[in-house]
GULUM-857445 format. One record per residue: residue in three letters; x, y, z of N, C-alpha, C in turn. Coordinates in steps of 0.1 Angstrom, whole numbers, plus 5000, padded with zeros to 4 digits. Example, Ala and Ser with C-alpha at 12.3 -4.5 7.8 and 13.67 -1.06 7.14 Angstrom:
BEGIN
Ala513249435078512349555078513249675078Ser512849785071513749895071512950005079
***
This chain:
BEGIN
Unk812327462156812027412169812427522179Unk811627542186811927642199812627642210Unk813327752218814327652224813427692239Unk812427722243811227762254810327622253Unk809927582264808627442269807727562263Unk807127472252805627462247804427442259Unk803127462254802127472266801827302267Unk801627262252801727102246802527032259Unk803927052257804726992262805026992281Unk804427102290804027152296802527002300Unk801927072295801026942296801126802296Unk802026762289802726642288803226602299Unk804026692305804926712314803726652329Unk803026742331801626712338801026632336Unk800826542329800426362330801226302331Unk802326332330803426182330802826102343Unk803426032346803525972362805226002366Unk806026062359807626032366807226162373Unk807626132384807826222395809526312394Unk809226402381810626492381809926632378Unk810626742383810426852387810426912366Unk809727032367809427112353811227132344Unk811527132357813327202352814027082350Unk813726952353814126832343813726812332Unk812426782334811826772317812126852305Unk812427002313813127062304814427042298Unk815227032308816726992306816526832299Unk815926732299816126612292815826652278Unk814626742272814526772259815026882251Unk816426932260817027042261816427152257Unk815427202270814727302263814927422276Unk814527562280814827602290813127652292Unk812627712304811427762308811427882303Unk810127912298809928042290810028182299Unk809428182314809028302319810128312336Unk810628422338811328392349810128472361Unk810428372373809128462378809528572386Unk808928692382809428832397808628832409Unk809828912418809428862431809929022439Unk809429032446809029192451810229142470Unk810929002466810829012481812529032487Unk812929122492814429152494815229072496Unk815128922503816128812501816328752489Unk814928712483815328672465815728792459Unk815728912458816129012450817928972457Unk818029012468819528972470820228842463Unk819928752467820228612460820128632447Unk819328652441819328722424820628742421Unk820628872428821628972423822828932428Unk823428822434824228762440824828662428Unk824028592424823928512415824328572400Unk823828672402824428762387825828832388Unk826328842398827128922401828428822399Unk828128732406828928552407829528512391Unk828628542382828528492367829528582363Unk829728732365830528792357831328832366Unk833128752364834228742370834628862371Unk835128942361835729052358834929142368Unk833829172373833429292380832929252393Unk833629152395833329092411833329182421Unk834429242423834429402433833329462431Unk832829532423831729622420831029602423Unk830029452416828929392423828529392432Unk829029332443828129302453827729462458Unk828529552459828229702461827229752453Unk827229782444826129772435825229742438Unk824529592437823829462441823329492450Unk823929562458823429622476822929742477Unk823229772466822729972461821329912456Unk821229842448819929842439818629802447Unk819329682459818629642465817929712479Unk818829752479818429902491817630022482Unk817430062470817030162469815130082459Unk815829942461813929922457813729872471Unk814129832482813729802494813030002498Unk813430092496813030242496811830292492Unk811930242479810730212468809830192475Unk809830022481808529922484808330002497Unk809130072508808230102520807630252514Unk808230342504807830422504806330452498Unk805930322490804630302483804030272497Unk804330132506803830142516803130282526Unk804430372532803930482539803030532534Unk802830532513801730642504800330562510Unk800630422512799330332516798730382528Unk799830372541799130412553798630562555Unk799530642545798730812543797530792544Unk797230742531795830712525795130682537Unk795430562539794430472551794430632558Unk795230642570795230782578794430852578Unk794230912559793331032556791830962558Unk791830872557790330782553789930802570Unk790630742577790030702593789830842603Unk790730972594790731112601789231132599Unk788631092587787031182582786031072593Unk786530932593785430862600784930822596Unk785230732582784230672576784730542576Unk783430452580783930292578782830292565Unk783730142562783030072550782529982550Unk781729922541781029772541782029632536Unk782429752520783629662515784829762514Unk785629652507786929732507786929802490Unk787629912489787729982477788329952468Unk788030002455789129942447789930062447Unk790830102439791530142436791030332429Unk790330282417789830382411788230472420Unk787530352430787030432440787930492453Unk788930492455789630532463790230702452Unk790230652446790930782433790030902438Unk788630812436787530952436787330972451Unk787330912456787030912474788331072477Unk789431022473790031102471790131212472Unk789431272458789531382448788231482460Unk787431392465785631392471786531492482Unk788131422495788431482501789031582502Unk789731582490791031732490789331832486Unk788031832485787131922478786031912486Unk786431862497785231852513784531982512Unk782931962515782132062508782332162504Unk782632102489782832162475782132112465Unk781232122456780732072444782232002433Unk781731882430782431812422781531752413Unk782431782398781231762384781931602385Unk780631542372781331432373782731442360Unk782631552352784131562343785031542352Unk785231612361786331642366786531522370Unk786431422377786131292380787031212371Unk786031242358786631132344787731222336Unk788131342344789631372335790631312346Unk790531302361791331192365791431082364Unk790331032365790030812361790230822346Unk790830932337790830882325789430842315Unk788330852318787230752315786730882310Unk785530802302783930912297783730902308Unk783131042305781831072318781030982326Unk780530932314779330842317780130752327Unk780830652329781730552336781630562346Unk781630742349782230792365781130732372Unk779630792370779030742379778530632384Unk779230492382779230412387780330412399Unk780930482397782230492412781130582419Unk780630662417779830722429778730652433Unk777930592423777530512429777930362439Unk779030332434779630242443780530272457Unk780730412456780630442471779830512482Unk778530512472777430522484777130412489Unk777630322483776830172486778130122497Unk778730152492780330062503780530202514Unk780030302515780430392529778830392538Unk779530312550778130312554777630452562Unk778130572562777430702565777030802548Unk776030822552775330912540776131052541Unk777631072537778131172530778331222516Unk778231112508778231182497777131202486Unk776931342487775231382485775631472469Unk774631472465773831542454773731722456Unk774431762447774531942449773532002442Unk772832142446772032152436772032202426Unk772832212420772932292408773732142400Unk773732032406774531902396775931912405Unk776631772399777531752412777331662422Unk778231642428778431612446779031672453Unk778831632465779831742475779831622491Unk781131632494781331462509781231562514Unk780031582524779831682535780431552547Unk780931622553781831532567781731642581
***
């Protein structure tokens, strides 16, 4: 017998009609919840780590210092991924390009690669030794951001290639 809520049981739990929360039902069949959920947000990371620190007596002093360290240095983390975000944005609005949609991810890669190489020929290898991918793959990211940039910069070189003339 397992000591995690089954999906069965979970379900069960979801037709009843008693109106008691997941973390009863578990505790009446003495069972605990399988998954804890993570959370990116600095007051639950503090309370977390408050809570952990609370449980083990012996290193009470240390903790909360600690606890304050960890949480300050992914609070660091999260704006610093941020500022990498508004770079990006930054670099995008310096060239002047609006869009139709928004990018994913791996066309933002190549959008990219298109900028640090502004009229420059770009193969499509080079492309798919960054995105990781066969060749072949790549050109759906180029073609998917001719379709999502609504100014006609990224053209066809003649010798094969592209090149973001801006």
């Amino acid at each position: 017998m397992s000591e995690y809520l089954s999906k069965e049981e979970i379900k069960q739990w979801r037709s009843s009609l008693e109106k008691i929360t997941l973390e009863e039902f578990a505790k009446r069949l003495g069972k605990t919840l399988k998954e804890e959920k993570q959370t990116r947000d600095i007051v639950d990371l503090v309370l977390k780590s408050e809570k952990s620190s609370s449980a083990m007596s012996v290193e009470r002093e240390q903790c909360p210092k600690e606890n304050i360290l960890k949480v300050a240095k992914k609070s660091v983390e999260i704006q610093e991924e941020k500022m990498k975000e508004d770079k990006k944005e930054s670099v995008f609005s310096s060239l002047k390009l609006t869009f139709k949609k928004p990018l994913t991810q791996r066309e933002q890669a190549v959008l990219e690669h298109f900028m640090q190489n502004k009229n420059q020929v770009v193969y499509a290898k080079d492309l798919a030794t960054i995105l990781e991918l066969p060749t072949d793959y790549v050109y759906k990211y180029i073609k998917n951001l001719r379709a999502k940039i609504n100014e006609d910069v990224l053209q066809n070189a003649t010798k094969g290639g592209y090149k973001l003339n801006v």
